[in-house]
C-alpha positions as CSV (number, residue, x, y, z in Angstrom):
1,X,-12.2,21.8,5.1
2,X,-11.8,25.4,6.9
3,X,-13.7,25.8,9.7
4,X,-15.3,28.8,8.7
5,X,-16.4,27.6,5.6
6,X,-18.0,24.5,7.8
7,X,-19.4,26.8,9.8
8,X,-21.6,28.7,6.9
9,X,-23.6,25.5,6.3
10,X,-24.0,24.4,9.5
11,X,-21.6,21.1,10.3
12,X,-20.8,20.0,13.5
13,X,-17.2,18.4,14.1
14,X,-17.2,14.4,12.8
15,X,-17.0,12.2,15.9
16,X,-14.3,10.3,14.3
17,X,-11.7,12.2,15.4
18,X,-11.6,14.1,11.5
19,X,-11.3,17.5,11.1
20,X,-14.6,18.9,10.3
21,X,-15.3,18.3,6.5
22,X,-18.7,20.0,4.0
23,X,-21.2,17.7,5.2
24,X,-23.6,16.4,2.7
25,X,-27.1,14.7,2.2
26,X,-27.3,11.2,4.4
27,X,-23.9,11.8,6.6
28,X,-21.6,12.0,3.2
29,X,-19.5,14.5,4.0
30,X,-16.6,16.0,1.4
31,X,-12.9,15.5,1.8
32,X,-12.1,17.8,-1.0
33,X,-13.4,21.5,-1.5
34,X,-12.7,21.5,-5.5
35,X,-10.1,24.3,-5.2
36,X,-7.2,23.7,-3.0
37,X,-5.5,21.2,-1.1
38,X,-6.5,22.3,1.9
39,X,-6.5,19.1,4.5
40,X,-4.2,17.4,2.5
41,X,-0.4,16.7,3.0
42,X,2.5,15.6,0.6
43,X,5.1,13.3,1.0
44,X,8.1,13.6,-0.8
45,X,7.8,15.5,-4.2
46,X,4.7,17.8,-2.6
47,X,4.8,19.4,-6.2
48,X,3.6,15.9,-7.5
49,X,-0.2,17.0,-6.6
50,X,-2.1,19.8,-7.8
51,X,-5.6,21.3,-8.4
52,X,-6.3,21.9,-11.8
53,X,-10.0,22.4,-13.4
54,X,-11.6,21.6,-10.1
55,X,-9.6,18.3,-9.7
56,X,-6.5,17.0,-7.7
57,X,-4.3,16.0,-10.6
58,X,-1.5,13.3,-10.1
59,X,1.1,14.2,-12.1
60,X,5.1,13.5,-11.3
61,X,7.6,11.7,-9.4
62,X,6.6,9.7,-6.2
63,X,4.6,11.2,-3.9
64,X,1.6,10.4,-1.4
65,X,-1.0,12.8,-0.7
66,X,-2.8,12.2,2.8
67,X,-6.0,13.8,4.1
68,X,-5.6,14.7,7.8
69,X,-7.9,17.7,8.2
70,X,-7.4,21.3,9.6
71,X,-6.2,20.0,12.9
72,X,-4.7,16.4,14.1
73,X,-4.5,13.8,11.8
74,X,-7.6,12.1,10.9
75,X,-9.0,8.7,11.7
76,X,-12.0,6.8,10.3
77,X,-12.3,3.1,11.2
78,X,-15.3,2.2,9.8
79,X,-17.0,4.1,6.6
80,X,-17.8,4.2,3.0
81,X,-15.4,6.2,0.6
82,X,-16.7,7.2,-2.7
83,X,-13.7,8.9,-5.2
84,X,-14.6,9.4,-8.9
85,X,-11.3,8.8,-10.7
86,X,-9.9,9.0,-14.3
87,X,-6.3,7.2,-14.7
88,X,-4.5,8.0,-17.8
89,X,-3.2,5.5,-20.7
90,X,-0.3,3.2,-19.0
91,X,-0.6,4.9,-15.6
92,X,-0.7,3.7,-11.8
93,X,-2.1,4.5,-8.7
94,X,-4.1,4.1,-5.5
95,X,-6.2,5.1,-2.7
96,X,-4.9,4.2,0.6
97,X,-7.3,3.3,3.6
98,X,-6.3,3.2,7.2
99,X,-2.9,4.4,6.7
100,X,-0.9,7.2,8.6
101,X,1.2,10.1,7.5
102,X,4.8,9.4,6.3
103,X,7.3,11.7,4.7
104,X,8.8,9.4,1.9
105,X,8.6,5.8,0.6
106,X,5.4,3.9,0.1
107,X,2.9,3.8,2.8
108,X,3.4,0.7,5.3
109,X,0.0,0.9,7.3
110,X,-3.1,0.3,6.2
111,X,-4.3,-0.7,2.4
112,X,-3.8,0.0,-1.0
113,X,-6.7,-0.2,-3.2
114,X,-5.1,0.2,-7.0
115,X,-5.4,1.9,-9.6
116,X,-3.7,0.5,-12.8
117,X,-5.7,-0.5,-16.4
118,X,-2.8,-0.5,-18.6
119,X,0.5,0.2,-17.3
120,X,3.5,-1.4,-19.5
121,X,6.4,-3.3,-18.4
122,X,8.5,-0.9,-16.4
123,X,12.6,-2.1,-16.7
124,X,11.7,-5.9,-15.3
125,X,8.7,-5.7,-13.9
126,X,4.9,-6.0,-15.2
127,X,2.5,-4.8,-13.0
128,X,-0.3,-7.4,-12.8
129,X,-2.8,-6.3,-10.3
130,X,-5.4,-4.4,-11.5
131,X,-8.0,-1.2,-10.5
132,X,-9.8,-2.8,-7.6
133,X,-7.2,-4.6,-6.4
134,X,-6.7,-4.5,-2.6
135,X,-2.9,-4.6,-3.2
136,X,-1.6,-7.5,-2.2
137,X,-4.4,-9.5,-0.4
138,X,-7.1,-9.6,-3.2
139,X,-5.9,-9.1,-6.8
140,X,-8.2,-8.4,-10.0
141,X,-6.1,-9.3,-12.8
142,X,-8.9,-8.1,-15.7
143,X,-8.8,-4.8,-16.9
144,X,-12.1,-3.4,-16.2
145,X,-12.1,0.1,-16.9
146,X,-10.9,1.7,-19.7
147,X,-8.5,4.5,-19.8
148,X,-9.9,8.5,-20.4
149,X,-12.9,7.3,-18.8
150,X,-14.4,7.9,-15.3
151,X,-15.2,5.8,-12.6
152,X,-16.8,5.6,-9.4
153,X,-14.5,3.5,-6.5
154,X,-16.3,3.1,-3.8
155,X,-14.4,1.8,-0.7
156,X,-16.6,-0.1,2.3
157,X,-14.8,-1.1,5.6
158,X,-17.5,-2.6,8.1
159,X,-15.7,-4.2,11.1
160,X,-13.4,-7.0,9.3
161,X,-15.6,-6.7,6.4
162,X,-13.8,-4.7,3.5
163,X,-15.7,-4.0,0.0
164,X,-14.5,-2.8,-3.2
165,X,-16.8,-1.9,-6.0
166,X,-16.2,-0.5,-9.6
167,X,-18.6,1.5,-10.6
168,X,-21.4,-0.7,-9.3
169,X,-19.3,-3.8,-10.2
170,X,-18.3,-5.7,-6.6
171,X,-15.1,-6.5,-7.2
172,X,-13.5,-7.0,-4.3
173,X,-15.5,-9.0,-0.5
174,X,-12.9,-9.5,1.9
175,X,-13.6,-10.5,5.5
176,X,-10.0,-10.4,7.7
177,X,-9.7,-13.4,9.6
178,X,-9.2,-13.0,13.6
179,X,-5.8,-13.6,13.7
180,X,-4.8,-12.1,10.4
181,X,-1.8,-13.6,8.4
182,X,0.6,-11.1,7.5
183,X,3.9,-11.3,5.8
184,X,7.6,-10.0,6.4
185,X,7.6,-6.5,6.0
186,X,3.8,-5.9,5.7
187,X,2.6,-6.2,9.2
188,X,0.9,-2.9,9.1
189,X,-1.5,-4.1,6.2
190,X,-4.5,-5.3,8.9
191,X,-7.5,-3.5,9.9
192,X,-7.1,-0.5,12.1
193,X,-7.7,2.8,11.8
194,X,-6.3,5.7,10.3
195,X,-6.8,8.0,7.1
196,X,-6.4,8.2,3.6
197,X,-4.4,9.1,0.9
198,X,-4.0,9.0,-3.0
199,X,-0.8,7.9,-4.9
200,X,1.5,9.7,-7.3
201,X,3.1,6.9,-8.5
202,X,5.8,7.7,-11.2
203,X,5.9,10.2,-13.9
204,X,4.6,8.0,-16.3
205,X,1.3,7.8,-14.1
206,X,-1.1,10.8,-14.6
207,X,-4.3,10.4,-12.2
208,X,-7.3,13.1,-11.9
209,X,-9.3,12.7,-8.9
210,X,-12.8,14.5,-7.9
211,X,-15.8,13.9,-5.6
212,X,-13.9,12.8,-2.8
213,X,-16.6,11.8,0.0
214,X,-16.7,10.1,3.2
215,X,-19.9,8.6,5.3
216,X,-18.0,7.9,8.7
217,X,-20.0,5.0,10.0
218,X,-19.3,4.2,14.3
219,X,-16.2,2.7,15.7
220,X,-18.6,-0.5,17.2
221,X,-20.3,-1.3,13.9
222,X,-20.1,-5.4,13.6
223,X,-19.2,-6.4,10.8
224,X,-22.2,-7.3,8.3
225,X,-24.6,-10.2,8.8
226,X,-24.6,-10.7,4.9
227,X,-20.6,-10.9,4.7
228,X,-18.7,-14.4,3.6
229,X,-17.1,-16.2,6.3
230,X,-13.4,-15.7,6.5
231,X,-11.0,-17.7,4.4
232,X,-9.6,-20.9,6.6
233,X,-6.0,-19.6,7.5
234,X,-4.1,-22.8,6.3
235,X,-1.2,-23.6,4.3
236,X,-3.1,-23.0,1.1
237,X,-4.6,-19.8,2.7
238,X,-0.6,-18.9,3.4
239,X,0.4,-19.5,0.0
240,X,-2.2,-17.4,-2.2
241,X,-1.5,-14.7,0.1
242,X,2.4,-14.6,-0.4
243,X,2.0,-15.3,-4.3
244,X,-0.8,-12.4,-4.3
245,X,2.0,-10.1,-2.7
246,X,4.5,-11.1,-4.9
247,X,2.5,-10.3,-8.0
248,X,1.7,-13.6,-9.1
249,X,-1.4,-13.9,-10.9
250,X,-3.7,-16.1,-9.3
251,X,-6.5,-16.9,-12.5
252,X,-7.9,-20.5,-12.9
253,X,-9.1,-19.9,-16.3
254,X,-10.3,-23.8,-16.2
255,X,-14.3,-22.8,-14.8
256,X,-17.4,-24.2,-15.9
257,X,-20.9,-23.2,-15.0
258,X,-21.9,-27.2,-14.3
259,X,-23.5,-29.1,-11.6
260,X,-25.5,-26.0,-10.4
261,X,-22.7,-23.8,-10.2
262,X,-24.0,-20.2,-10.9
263,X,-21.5,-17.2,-12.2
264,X,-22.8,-15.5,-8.8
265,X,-21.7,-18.8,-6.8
266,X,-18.7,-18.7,-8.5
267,X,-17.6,-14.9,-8.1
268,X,-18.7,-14.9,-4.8
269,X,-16.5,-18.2,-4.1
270,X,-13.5,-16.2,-6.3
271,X,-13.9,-13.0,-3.6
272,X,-13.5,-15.1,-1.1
273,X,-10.5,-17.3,-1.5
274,X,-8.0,-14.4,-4.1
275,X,-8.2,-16.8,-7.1
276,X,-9.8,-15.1,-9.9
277,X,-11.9,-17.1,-12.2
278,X,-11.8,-17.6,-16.5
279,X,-15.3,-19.0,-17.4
280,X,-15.2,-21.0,-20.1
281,X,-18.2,-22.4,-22.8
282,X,-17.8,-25.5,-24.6
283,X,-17.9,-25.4,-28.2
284,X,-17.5,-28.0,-30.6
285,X,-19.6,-31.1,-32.1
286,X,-22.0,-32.3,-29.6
287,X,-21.4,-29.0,-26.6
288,X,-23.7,-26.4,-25.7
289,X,-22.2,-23.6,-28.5
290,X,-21.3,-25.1,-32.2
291,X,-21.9,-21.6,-33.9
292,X,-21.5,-18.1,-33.9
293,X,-24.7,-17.3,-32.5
294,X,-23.7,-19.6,-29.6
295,X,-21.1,-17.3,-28.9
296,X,-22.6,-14.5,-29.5
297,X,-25.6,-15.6,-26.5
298,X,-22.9,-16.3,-23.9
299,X,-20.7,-13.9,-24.5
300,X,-23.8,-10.9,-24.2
301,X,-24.6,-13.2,-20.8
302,X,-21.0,-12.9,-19.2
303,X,-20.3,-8.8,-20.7
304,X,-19.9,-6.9,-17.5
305,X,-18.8,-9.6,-15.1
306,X,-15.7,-9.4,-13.5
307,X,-14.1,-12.3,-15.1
308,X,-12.4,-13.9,-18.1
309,X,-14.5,-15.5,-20.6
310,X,-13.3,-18.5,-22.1
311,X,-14.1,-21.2,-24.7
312,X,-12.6,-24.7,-24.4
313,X,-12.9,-26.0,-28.6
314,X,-13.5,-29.3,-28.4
315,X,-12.7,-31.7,-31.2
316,X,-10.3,-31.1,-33.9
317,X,-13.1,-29.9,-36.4
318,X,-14.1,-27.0,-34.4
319,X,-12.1,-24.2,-36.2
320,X,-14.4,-24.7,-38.8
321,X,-17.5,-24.2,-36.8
322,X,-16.9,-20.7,-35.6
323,X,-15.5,-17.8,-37.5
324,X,-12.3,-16.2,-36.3
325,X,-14.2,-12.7,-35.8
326,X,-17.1,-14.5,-33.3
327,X,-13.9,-16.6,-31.6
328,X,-11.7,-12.7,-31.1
329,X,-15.0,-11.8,-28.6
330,X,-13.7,-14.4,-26.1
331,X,-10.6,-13.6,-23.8
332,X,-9.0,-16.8,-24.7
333,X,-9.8,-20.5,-25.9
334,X,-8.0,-23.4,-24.6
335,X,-8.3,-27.5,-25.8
336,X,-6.5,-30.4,-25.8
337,X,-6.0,-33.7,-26.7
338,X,-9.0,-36.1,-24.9
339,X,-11.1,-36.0,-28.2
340,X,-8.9,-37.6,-31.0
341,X,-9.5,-39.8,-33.9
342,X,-7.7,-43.3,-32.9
343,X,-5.9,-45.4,-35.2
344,X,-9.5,-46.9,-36.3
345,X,-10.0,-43.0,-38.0
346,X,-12.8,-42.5,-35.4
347,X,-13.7,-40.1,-33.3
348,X,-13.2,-41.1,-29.6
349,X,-13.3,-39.2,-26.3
350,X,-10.5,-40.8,-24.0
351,X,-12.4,-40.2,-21.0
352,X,-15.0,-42.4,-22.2
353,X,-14.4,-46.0,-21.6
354,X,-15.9,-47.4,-24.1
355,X,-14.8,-44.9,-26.9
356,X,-11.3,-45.9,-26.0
357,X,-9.6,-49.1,-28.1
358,X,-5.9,-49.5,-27.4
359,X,-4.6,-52.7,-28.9
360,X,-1.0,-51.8,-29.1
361,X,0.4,-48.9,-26.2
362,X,3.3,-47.8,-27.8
363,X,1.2,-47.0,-31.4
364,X,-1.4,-45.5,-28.9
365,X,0.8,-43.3,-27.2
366,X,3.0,-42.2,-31.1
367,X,-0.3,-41.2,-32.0
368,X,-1.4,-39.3,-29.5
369,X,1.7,-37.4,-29.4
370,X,1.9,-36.9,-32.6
371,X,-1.8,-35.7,-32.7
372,X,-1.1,-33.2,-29.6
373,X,2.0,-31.5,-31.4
374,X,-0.6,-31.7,-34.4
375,X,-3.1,-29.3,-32.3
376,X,-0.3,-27.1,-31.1
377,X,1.3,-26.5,-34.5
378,X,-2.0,-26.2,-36.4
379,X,-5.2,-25.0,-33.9
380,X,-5.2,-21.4,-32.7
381,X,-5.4,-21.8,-29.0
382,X,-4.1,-20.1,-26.5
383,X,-3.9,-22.8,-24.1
384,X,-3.3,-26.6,-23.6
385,X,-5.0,-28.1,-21.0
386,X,-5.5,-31.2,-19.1
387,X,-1.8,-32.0,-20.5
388,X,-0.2,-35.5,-20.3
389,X,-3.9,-36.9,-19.6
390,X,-4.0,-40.7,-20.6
391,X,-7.0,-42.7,-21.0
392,X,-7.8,-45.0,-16.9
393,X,-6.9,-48.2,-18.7
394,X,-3.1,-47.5,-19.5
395,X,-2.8,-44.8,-16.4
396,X,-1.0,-46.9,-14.0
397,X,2.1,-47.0,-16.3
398,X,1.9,-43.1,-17.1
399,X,5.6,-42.7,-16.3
400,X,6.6,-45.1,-18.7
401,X,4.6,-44.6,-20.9
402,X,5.4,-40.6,-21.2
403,X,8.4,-41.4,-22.8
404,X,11.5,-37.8,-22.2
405,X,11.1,-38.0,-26.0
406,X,7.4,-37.8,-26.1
407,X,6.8,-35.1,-23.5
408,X,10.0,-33.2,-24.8
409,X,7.6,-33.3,-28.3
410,X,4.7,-31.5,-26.8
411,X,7.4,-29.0,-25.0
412,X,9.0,-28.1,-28.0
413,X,5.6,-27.2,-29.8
414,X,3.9,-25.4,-26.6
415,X,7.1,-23.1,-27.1
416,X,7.2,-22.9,-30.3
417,X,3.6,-22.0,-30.8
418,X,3.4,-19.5,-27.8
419,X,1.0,-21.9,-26.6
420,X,0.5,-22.0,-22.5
421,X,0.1,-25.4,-21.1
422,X,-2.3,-25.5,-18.2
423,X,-1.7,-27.1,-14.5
424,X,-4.8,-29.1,-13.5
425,X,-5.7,-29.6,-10.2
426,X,-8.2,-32.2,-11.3
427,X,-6.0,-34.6,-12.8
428,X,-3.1,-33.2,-10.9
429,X,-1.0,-33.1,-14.1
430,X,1.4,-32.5,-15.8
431,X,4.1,-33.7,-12.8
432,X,7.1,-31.7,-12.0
433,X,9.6,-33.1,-14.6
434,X,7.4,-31.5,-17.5
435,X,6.6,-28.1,-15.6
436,X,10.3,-27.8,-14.7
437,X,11.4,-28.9,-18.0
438,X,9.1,-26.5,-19.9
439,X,9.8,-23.4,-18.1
440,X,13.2,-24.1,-18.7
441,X,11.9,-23.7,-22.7
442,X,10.3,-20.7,-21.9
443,X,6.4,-22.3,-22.0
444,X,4.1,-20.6,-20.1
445,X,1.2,-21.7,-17.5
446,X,-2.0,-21.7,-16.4
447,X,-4.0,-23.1,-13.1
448,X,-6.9,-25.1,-14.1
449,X,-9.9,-26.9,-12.1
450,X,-12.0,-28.0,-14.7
451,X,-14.9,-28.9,-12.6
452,X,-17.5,-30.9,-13.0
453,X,-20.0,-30.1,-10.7
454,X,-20.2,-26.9,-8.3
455,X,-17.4,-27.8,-6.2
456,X,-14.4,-25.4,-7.5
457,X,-11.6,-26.9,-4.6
458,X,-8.7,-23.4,-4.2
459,X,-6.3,-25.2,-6.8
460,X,-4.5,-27.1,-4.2
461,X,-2.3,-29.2,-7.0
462,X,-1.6,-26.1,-9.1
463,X,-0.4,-24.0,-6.1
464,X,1.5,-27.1,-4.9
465,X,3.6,-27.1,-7.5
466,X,4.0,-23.9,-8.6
467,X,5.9,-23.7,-5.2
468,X,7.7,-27.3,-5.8
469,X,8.8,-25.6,-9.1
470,X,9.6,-22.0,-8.4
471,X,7.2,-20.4,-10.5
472,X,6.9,-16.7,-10.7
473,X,4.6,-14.1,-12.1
474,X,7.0,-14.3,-15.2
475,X,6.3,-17.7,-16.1
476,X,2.5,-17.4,-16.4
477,X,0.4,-17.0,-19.2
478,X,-2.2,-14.0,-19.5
479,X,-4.8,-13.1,-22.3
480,X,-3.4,-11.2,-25.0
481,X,-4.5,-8.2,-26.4
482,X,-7.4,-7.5,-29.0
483,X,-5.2,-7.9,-32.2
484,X,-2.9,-10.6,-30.5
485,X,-5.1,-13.5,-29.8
486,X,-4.2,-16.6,-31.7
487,X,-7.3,-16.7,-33.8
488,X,-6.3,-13.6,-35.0
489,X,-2.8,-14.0,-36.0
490,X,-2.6,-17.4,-36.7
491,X,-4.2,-19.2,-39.4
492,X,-5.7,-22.6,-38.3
493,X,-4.9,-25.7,-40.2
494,X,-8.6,-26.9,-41.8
């Protein structure tokens, strides 16, 4: 970082425009000498940053720190940035990319990538975007590094190609589209150039950062033959983008590995449109897990991916299949009310056709409400999904049939249980009446594909009317902490 430091070992200037930097093995070359801040400037609160133990320490009120060498500002537009990092219990942060000197407020060119495992509820707001987030555009919403402990970011921009990776964990695989959508107020967040810089957040936010290196990689690199193709810009496109801003948490947690569909298929399909995925195992009479060791096996196959695991408990005997200590391992489990024993006392699977015997509607539908408020007042779920689903034969006359009294019913319980009720884009249910009716009761949601084969859709129906009904981040559901899950608290009826 001082010339005549650089100069000892032999570096040459960077031909990024950078002031000259250590230079390292394989063109990595050191943004940080482990001693001073020398080649950094402060924002506003310059005291926030300091060196302590060989590390730039984060500690105090707003403030941005930004790299711009011994000489004019520095500028990398293509490279590989590599930051080991250590965030605190509760705290929040980021490393900007592409971004330019500015002497107060939060950066408004270039990209955030976050820093956040834990933070609480600050006044009204939750933070929901989590470490690897690129703020804004491409969300993680799972905690995937614990607090105290380091980790490697590694930042990649390759043309329009930008990578994020935890660790070795890609979390992040987002390819700009040529004309890139932006939204009021954030037109500096495209591609450019520019440097970096590291966040001081608040004083509740205490960050240590070390390592800092750069390989600067040439101004005309294309972007990568292996990369995704771009996102179609489109209305859907438009909308996942302004609810991503507006920290809205975009999880289907309604995923199944079916019809071919492989957990690489599916993250890669996850990176590509901003909706994060919940993978879910079926468990019950008759699907692929009806014991512990079930769970055990697919919850050792999904550790370490960057998604939610999920079972969906199918049948109302399956709290006595699994014990509640082998259920805790799973992020959350959802069901709901398509396997039901019918007036006959058997077991029938409305989907089915012939499982399904309705000789009286009215009686059909009194039972199946009353067997739904049964499942949310007794079953330790954390989710009701494919809500409102009737069997094909009585469909046509779903609005009469889902009686204000009936759906009212199921409201009331999914409140009163803390139970989320999910919107499915498969069945495009439950219809806007419901949603609007059960926000207004304080329920809870969740998007949902529930695929059946390979093809995962970008939840069309569920952002549809998440819009029609003016949902925000505050009206949906997210897993709950070990020690909070349902199974754990809540004793199921047997």
């Amino acid at each position: 970082m001082i010339a005549r430091i650089l100069a000892l070992i032999g570096l040459v200037t960077l031909t990024t425009g950078a002031a000259a930097v250590a230079a390292e093995d394989s063109g990595w070359v050191s943004l940080f000498d482990g001693k001073t801040l020398a080649g950094w400037k402060a924002s506003e609160h310059a005291g926030s940053f300091k060196v302590v133990d060989g590390m730039i320490a984060a500690d105090g009120d707003r403030s941005h720190l930004f790299y711009v060498g011994s000489g004019p500002q520095a500028s990398f537009k293509n490279f590989e940035l590599k930051a080991e990092v250590l965030a605190r219990p509760g705290a929040n942060s980021g490393v900007f990319f592409h971004t330019a000197f500015q002497a107060e407020g939060w950066p408004a060119q270039g990209f955030e990538v976050q820093i956040d495992h834990t933070q609480p509820r600050h006044g009204s707001y939750l933070e929901m975007k989590k470490t690897g987030s690129l703020y804004g555009v491409r969300n993680v919403y799972k905690q995937l590094i614990q607090d105290n402990e380091w980790f490697t970011m590694t930042i990649s921009v390759r043309a329009k190609r930008v990578m994020i990776r935890l660790n070795d964990t890609l979390v992040v695989d987002y390819v700009e589209p040529d004309a890139p959508l932006t939204l009021p107020g954030k037109e500096g967040r495209v591609l450019s150039r520019g440097t970096f810089a590291l966040q001081c957040h608040d004083p509740a936010s205490q960050v240590l950062f070390k390592s800092l290196r750069v390989k600067p990689l040439p101004d005309d690199l294309p972007t990568d033959s292996t990369a995704p193709a771009p996102a179609l810009v489109d209305n859907v496109y438009a909308s996942i983008l302004k609810l991503a801003d507006a920290n809205f948490p975009l999880v289907d947690f309604h995923i199944h590995l079916k019809g071919g569909l492989t957990l690489a298929e599916a993250l890669a399909l996850s990176r590509q449109t901003g909706i994060n995925y919940g993978i879910a195992i079926n468990g019950g009479v008759g699907f692929p897990i009806t014991n512990d060791a079930g769970i055990e096996a697919f919850y050792n196959n999904m550790k370490g991916a960057p998604v939610f695991i999920g079972m969906q408990a199918e049948g109302r005997e399956w709290p006595t299949l699994f014990t509640p200590a082998a259920v805790a391992k799973f992020d959350y489990v959802f069901t709901d009310g398509m396997t039901i024993f019918d007036h006959r006392g058997q077991r029938a699977r409305l989907w089915m056709k012939d499982e399904v015997e309705i000789p009286d509607k009215q009686v059909f539908m009194d039972h199946l409400t009353d067997t739904i408020v049964g499942i949310l007042n007794n079953e330790p779920i954390d989710i009701y999904v494919n809500p409102t689903f009737i069997p094909d034969v009585i469909a046509a006359e779903y609005d009469a049939l889902w009686t204000p009294t009936r759906l009212d019913r199921i409201i009331q319980a999914a409140a009163k249980n803390g139970v989320a009720v999910e919107i499915s884009s498969r069945y495009r249910l439950p219809k806007a009446p419901f949603i609007r009716a059960a926000k207004q009761a304080g329920v809870k949601f969740t998007f949902g594909t529930n695929n059946g084969d390979h093809n995962l859709g970008r939840d069309e129906y569920s952002l549809q009317i998440a819009q029609q009904c003016g949902l925000t981040w505050e009206d949906m559901w997210m897993p709950k902490p070990e020690g909070q899950k349902p199974i754990q608290v809540k004793k199921a009826a047997k």
